[in-house]
C-alpha atoms as one frame of an Amber mdcrd trajectory, in Angstrom:
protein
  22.692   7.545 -12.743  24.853   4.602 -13.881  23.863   1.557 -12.256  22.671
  -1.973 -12.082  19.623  -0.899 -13.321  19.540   0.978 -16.293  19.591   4.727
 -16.017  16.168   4.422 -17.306  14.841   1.288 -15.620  15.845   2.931 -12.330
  14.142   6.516 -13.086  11.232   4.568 -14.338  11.231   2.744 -11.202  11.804
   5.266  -9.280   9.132   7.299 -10.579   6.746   4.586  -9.840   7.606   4.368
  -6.436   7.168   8.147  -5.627   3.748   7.689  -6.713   2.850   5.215  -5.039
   4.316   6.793  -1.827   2.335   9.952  -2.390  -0.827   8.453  -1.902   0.440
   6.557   1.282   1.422   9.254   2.421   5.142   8.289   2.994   6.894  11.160
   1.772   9.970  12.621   3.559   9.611  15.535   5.355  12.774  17.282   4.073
  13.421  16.433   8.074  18.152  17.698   8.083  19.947  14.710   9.986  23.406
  15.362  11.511  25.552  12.252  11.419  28.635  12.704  13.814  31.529  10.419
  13.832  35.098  10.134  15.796  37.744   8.565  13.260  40.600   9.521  14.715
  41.023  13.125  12.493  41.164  15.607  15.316  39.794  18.267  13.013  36.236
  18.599  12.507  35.089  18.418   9.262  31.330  18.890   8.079  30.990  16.739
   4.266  28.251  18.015   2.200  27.015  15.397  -0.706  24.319  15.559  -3.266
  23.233  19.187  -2.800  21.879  19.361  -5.864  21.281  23.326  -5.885  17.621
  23.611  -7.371  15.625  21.592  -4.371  16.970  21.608  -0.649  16.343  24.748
   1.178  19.911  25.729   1.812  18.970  27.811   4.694  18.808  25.108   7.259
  21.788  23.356   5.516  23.883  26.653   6.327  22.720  27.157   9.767  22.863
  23.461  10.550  27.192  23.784   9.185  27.764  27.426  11.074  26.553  25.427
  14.242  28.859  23.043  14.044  32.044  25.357  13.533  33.912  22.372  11.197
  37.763  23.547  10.579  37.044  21.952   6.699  33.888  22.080   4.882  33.787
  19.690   1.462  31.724  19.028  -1.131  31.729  15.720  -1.996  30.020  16.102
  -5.151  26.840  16.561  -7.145  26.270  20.037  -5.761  25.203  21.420  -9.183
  23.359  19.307 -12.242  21.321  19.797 -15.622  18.295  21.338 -13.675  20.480
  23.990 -12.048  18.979  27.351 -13.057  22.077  29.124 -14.036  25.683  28.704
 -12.351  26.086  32.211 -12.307  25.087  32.810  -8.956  26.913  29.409  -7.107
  29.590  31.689  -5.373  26.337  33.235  -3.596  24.883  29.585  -3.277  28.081
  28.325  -2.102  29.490  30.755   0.321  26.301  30.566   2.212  27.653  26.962
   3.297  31.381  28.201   4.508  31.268  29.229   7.881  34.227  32.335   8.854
  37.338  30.522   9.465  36.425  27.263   7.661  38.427  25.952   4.874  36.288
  25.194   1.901  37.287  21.978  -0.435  35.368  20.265  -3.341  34.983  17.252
  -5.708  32.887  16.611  -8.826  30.711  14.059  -9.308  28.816  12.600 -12.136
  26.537  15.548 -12.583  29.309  17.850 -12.973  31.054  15.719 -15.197  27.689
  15.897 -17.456  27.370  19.561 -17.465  30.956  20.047 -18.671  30.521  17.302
 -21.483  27.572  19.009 -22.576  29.971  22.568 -22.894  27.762  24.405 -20.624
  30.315  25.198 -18.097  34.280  24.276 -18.226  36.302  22.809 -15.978  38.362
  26.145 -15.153  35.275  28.243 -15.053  33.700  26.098 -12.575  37.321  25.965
 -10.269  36.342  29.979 -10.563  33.176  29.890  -9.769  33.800  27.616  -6.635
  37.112  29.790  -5.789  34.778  32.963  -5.779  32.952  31.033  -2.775  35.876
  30.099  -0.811  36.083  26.494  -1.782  39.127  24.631  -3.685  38.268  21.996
  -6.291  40.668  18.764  -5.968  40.990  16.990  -9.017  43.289  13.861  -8.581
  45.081  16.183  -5.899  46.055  16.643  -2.323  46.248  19.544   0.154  46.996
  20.568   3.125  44.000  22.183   5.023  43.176  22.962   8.546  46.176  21.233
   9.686  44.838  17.722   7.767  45.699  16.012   4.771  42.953  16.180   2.334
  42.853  13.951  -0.835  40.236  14.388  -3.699  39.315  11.903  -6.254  37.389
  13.258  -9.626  34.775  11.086 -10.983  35.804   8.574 -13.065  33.520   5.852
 -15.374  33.711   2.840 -15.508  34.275   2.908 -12.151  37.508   0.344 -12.899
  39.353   3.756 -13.584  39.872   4.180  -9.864  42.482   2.019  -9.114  45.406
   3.777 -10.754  44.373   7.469  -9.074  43.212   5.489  -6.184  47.428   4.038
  -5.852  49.064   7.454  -7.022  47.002   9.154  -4.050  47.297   7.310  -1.193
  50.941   7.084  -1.889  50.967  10.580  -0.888  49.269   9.447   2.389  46.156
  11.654   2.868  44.674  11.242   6.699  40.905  12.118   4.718  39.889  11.128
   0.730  37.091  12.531  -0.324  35.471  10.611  -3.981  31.975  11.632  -4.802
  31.173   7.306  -5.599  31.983   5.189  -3.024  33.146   3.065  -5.962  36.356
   4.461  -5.716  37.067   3.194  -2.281  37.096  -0.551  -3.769  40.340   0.176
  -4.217  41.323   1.615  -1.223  43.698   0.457   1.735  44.359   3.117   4.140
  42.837   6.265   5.528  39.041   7.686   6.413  37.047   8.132   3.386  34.026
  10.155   2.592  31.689  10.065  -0.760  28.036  10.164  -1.590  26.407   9.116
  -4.800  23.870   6.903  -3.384  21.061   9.384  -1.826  20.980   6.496   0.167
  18.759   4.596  -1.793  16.125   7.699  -2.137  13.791   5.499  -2.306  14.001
   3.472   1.168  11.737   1.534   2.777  11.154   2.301   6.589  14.266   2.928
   8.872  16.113   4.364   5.990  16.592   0.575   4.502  17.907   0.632   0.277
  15.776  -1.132  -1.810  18.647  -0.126  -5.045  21.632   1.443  -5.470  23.807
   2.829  -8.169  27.044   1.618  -6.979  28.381  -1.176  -9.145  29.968  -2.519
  -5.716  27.210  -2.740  -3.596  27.868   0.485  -1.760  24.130   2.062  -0.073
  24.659   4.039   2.450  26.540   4.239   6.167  30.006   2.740   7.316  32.355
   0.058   5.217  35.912  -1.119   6.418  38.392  -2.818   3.766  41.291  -3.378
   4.461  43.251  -0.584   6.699  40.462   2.143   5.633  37.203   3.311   6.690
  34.059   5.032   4.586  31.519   6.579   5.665  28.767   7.060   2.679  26.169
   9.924   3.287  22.748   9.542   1.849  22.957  13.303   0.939  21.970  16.251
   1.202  19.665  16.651  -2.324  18.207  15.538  -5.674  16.896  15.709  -9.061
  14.075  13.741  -8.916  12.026  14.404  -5.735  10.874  13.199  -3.530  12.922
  10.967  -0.818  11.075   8.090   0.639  12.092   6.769   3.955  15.507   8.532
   3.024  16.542  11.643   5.112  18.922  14.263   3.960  22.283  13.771   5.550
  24.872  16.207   6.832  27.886  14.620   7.497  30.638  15.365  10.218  33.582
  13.515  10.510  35.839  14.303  13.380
């Protein structure tokens, strides 16, 4: 995770915590909150960040999304990494997660970025994989979907890359941007935004307060303003290094 702290400082940290936790007895339950919030949209639309597919139990994700009945489900993110046992069977994972009728986008994050720099998975075979479950990866791109306008914004380091995709998309005036950092919306003027990232914190102390985060701008978890736009960050729905302290999983649904 690139951050303040170094990747390793913050594992190493993080680590530490856990461990401490453990023996206080402060672990998270795996406990699914449902975050609901009226921007304006008029389409319902359930954002799933940080999935992480080795850890959460996707069962009560999936009945927890075909409850809700969103128009749009995304994923913001994250929803595969290194400790994924085999990407063969995402379309299974995946379509689990897209309710009938629902209209399945998706963004990578940092994760994905790292499994297709390593070679174990390119780009277009990943678009394939997450076509075979219904969903449609936006790279840099906007689409029309469920009657909104959807933008996605790839994953880009240093985070200073934004600005320029962050211009070229908005001038195609999305109503909804989805970026898997919040980073990106440092740049941003207009429209309701949606990202992840930040598990929150994971490590939180009570009441779901960050003690660190890996945005370079500050960015934890909850609501931001700037300017004429609105974010919402989700703490996530995942990880790769359990276990969450203080630090539910978060299903998003923006509306």
């Amino acid at each position: 995770m690139e951050a303040r702290l170094t990747r390793r400082g913050f594992l190493r940290a993080l680590a530490a915590a856990a461990a401490a936790a453990a023996g206080a007895g402060l672990l998270d339950s795996g406990f699914l909150e449902v975050t609901r919030l009226r921007l304006g949209l008029g389409v319902r639309v359930a954002v799933l960040a940080d999935l992480h597919l080795h850890g959460p139990p996707l069962r009560s994700i999936a009945e927890a999304v075909e409850h809700l009945r969103p128009r749009i489900v995304v994923l913001a993110g994250d929803f595969v990494d290194e400790l994924t046992p085999g990407l063969g069977g995402l379309p299974e994972w995946l379509s689990r997660l897209l309710p009938r009728g629902s209209t399945g986008l998706a963004v990578l994050g940092n994760h994905e970025h790292r499994l297709l720099e390593s070679g174990r998975v390119g780009l277009r075979e990943l678009e394939r994989l997450l076509e075979e479950a219904g969903f449609t990866l936006l790279v840099d791109s906007t689409v029309e979907a469920g009657g909104l306008r959807v933008a996605g914004v790839d994953w880009a380091w240093p985070p200073e890359g934004y600005r320029a995709r962050v211009e070229r998309l908005e001038a195609e005036e999305p109503r909804l941007v989805v970026a898997h950092s919040p980073d990106a919306f440092h740049y941003a003027s207009r429209g309701v935004w949606a990202s992840g990232h930040t598990h929150g914190g994971q490590v939180c102390l009570p009441g779901a307060r960050s003690v660190v985060t890996n945005s370079v701008y500050g960015y934890r978890w909850g609501l931001y303003r700037r300017r004429g736009a609105v974010m919402y960050v989700s703490r996530g729905l995942g990880e790769m290094l359990p276990p969450r302290i203080y630090c539910r999983r978060q299903l998003l649904v923006l509306e």
